[in-house]
C-alpha positions in Angstrom: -10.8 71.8 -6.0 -13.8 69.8 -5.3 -13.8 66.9 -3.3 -14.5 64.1 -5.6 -11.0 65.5 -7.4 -9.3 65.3 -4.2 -10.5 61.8 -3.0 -9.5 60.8 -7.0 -5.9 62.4 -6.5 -4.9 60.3 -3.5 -6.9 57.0 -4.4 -4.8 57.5 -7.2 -1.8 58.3 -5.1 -2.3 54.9 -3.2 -2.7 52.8 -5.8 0.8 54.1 -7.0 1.9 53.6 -3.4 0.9 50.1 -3.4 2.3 49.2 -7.1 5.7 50.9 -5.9 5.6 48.7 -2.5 4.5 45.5 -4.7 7.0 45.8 -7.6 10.4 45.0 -5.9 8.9 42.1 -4.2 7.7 40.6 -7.6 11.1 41.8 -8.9 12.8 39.8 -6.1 10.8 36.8 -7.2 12.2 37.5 -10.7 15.8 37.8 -9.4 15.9 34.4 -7.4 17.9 31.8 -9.7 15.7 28.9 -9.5 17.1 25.5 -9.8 14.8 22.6 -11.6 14.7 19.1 -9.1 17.5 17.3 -9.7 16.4 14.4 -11.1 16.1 10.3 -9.3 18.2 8.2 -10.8 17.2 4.0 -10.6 19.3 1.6 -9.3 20.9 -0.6 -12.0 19.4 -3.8 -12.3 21.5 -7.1 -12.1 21.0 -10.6 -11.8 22.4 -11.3 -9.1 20.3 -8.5 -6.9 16.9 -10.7 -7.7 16.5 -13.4 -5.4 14.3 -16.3 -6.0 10.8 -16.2 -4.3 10.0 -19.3 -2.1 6.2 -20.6 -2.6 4.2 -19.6 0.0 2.9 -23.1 2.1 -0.5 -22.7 1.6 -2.4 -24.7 4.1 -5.2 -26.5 3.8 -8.5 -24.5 4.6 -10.3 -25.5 7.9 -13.6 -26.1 5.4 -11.8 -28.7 3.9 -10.1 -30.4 7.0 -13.7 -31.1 8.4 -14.7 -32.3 5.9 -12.2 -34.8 5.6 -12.3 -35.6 8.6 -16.3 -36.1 8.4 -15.4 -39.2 5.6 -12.5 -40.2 8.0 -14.7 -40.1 11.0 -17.7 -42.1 9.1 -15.6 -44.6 7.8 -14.2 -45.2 11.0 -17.1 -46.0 12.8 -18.4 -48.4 9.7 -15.5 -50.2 10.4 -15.9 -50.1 14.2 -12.6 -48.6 14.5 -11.6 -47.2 17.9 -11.0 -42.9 17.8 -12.7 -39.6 18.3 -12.6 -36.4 16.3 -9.4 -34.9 17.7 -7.8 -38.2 15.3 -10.0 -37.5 12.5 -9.0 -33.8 12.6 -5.2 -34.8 12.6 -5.1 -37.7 10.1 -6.9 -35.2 7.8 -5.1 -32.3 8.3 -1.9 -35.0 7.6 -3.5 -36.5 4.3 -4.5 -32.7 2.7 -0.8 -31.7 3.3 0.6 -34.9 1.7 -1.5 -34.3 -1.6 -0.5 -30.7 -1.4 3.3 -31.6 -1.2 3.6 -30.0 1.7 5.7 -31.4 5.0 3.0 -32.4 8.3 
């Protein structure tokens, strides 16, 4: 035989070699029962499990606390009334909450 026959036999002869070696695995693949996710499931929903959501205290920005207490402070000293800014910051801080209906 001449020796492009022979090199054709046993590629052949591998490729057969390799199929044989590859088909039980694909067949074990095949033979493996496979079982779909079981499925999630929600809680039931009740009344009772939802619980009322307190408002958040939203707090006066410190934008607007200065400048309240700028119109505080500049009435104070039209008026000649004794204080520093440390009073203006507090009595305005005090008057935002109390038209916000929040607690000082």
């Amino acid at each position: 035989m001449s020796k492009k026959k022979s090199e054709a036999k046993t590629g052949e002869k591998a490729k057969k070699s390799k199929v044989s070696q590859e088909a039980p695995v694909a067949k074990a693949k095949e033979a493996a029962p496979t079982k779909p996710a079981p499925k999630k499931r929600a809680a039931p929903k009740t009344a009772a499990a939802k619980k009322p959501t307190a408002k958040k205290s939203k707090r006066p920005a410190n934008e607007d606390i200065a400048l309240r207490a700028y119109f505080i402070a500049e009435r104070r000293q039209k008026l000649g009334w004794f204080g520093d800014e440390t009073q203006d910051w507090v009595e305005a801080e005090r008057q935002l909450l109390k038209e916000a209906g929040l607690k000082a």
